[in-house]
Rosetta silent file (secondary structure, phi, psi, omega in degrees, C-alpha in Angstrom):
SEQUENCE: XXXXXXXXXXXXXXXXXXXXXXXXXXXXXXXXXXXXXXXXXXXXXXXXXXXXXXXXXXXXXXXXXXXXXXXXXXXXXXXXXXXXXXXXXXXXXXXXXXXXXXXXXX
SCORE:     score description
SCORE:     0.000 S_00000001
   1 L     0.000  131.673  173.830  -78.681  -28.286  -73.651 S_00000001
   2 L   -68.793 -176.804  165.517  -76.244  -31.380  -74.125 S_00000001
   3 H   -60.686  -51.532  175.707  -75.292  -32.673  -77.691 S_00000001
   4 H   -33.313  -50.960 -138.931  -77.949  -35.501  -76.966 S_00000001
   5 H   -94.179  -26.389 -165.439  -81.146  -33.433  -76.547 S_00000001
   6 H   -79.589  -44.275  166.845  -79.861  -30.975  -79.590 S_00000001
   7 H   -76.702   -4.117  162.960  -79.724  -33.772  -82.043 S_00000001
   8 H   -85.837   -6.092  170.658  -82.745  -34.937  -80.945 S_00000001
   9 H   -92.366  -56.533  154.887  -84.472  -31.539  -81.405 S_00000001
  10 H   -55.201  -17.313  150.736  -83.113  -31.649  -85.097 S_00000001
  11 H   -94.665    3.626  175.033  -84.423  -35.107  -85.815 S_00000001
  12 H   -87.541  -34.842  171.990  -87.334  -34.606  -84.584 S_00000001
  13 H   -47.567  -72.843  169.390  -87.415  -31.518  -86.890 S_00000001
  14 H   -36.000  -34.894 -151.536  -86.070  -33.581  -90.112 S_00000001
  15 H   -75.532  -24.221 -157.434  -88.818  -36.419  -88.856 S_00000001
  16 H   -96.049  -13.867 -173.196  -91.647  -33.667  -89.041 S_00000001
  17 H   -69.397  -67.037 -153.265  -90.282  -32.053  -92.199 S_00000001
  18 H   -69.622  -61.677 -151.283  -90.676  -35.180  -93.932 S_00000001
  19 H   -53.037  -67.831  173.052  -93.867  -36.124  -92.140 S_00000001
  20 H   -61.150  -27.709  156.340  -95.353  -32.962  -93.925 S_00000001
  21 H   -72.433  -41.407  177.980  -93.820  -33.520  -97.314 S_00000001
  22 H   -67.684  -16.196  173.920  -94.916  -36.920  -97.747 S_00000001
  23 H   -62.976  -38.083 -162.600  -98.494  -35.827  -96.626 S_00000001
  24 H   -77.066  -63.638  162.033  -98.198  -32.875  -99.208 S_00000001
  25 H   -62.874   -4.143  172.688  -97.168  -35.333 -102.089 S_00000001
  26 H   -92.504  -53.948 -175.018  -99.746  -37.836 -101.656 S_00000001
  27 H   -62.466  -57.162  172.567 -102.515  -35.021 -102.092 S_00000001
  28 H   -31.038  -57.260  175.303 -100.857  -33.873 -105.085 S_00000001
  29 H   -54.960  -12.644 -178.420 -100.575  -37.346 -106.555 S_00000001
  30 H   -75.254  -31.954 -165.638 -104.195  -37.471 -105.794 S_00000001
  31 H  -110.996    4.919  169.975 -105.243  -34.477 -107.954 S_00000001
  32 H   117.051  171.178  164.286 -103.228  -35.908 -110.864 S_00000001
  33 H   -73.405  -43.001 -165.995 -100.116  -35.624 -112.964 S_00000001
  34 H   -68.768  -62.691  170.804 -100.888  -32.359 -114.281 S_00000001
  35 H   -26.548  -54.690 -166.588 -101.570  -31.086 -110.595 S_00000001
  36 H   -55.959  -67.463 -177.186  -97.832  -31.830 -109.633 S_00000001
  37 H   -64.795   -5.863 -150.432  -96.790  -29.354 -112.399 S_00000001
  38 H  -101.644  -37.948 -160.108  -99.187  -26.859 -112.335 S_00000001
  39 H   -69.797  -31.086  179.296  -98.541  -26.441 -108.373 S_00000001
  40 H   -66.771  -38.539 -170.719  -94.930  -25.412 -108.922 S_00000001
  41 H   -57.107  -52.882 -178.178  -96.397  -22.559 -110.837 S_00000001
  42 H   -41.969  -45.158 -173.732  -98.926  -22.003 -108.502 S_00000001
  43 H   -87.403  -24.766 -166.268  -96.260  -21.517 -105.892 S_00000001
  44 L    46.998   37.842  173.604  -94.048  -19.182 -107.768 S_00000001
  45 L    87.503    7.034  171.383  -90.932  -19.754 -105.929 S_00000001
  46 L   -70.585  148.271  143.478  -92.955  -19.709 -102.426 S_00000001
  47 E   -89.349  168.647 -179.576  -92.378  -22.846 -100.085 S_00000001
  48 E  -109.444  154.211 -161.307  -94.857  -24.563  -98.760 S_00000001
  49 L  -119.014  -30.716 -167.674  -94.682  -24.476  -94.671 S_00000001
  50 L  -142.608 -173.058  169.641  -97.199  -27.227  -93.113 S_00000001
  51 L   -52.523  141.549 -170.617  -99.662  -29.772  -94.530 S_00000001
  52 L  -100.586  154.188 -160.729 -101.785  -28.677  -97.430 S_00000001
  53 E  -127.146  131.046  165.934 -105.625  -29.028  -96.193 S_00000001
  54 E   -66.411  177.376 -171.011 -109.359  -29.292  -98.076 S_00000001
  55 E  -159.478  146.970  167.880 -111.579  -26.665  -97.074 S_00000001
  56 L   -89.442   17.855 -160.153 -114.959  -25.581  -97.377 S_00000001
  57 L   134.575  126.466  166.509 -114.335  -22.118  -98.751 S_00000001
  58 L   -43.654  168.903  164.641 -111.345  -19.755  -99.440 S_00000001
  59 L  -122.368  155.547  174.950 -110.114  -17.136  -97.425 S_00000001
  60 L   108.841 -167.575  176.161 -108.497  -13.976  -98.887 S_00000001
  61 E  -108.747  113.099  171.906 -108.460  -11.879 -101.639 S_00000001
  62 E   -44.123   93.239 -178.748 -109.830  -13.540 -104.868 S_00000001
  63 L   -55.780  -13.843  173.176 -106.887  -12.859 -107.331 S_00000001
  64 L    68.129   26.096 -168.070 -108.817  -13.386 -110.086 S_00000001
  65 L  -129.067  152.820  173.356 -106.190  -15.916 -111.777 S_00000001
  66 L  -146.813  160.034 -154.291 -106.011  -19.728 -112.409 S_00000001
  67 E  -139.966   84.281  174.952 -103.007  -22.121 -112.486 S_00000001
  68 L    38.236 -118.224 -174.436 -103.759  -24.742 -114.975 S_00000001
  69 L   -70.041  -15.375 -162.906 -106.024  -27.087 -113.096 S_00000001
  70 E   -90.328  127.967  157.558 -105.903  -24.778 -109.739 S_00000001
  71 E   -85.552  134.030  -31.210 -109.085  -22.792 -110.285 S_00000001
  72 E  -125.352  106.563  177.127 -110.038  -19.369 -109.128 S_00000001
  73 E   -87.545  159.715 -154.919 -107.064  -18.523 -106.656 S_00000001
  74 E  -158.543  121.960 -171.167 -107.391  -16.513 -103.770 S_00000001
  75 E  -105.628 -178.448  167.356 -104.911  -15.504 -101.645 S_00000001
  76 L  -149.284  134.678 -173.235 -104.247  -14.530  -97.925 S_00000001
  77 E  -167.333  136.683  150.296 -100.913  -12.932  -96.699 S_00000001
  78 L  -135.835 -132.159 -163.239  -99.168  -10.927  -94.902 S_00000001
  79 L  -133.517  143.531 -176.583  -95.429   -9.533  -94.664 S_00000001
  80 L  -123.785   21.452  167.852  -92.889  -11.143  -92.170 S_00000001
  81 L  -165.483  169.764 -175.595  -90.179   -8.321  -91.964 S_00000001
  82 L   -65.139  -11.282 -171.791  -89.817   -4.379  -91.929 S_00000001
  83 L  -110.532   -2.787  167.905  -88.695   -4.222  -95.430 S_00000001
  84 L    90.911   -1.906 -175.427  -91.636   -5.528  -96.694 S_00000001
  85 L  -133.259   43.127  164.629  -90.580   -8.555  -99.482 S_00000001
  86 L  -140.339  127.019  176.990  -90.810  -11.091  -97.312 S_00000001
  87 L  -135.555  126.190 -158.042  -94.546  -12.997  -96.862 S_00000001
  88 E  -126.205  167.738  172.373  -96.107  -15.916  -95.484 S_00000001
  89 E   179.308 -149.679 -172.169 -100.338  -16.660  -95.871 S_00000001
  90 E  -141.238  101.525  161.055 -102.312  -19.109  -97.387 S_00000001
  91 E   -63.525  121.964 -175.005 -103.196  -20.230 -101.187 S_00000001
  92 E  -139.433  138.395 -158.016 -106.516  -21.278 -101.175 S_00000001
  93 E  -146.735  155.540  166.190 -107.617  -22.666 -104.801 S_00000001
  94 E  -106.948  128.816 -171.960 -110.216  -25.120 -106.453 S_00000001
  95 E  -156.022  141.118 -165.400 -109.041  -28.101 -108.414 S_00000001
  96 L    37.277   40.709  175.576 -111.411  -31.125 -108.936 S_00000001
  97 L    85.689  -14.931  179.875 -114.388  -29.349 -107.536 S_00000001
  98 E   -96.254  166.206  160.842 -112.791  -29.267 -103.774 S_00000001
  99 E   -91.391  142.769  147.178 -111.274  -26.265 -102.211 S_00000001
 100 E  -101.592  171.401  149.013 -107.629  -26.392 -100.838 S_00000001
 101 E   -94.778   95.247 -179.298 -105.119  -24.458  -98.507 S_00000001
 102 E  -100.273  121.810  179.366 -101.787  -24.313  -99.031 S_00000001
 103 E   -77.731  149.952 -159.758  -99.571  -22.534  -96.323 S_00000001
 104 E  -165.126  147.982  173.326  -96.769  -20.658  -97.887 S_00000001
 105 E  -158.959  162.612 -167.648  -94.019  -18.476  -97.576 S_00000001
 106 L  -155.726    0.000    0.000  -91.591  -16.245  -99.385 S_00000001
């Protein structure tokens, strides 16, 4: 690969990055002020990896927990290395009567 197509594989990376955060912060702003903070909780030091998506019904195991406005949370996951503390899934939660999906990893 020249220098050319390798910064062009990183800005298309940065452009797609962004492309998914600004998507991600518009639904939040959507679900409220309170929603912004309650979702860092929500994540617990997870990131979030793609666009977060409604849904018509979780997936997972119902955790039995709520996150300020995110309502009855339900997780899906599994482990992304041999030692076992590393995980990626899906949060899937109810907040203003819809369900969402947030992909996540940690």
């Amino acid at each position: 690969m020249t220098q050319e197509q390798i910064d062009k594989v990183y800005a298309d990376l940065a452009a797609y990055e962004k492309e998914i955060s600004d998507h991600n912060e518009q639904v939040l702003k959507s679900l409220g002020k309170k929603a912004q903070k309650d979702f860092e909780e929500l994540l617990d030091c997870c990131n979030v990896t793609e666009k977060i998506k409604l849904v018509d019904a979780p997936k997972g195991s119902d955790i039995k927990e709520h996150c300020g406005v995110f309502k009855n949370v339900h997780i899906d996951q599994w482990c992304t290395n041999m030692e076992g503390d590393s995980y990626a899934g899906f949060i899937y939660t109810n907040v203003k009567g819809q369900w969402i999906e947030v992909p996540f990893s940690c």
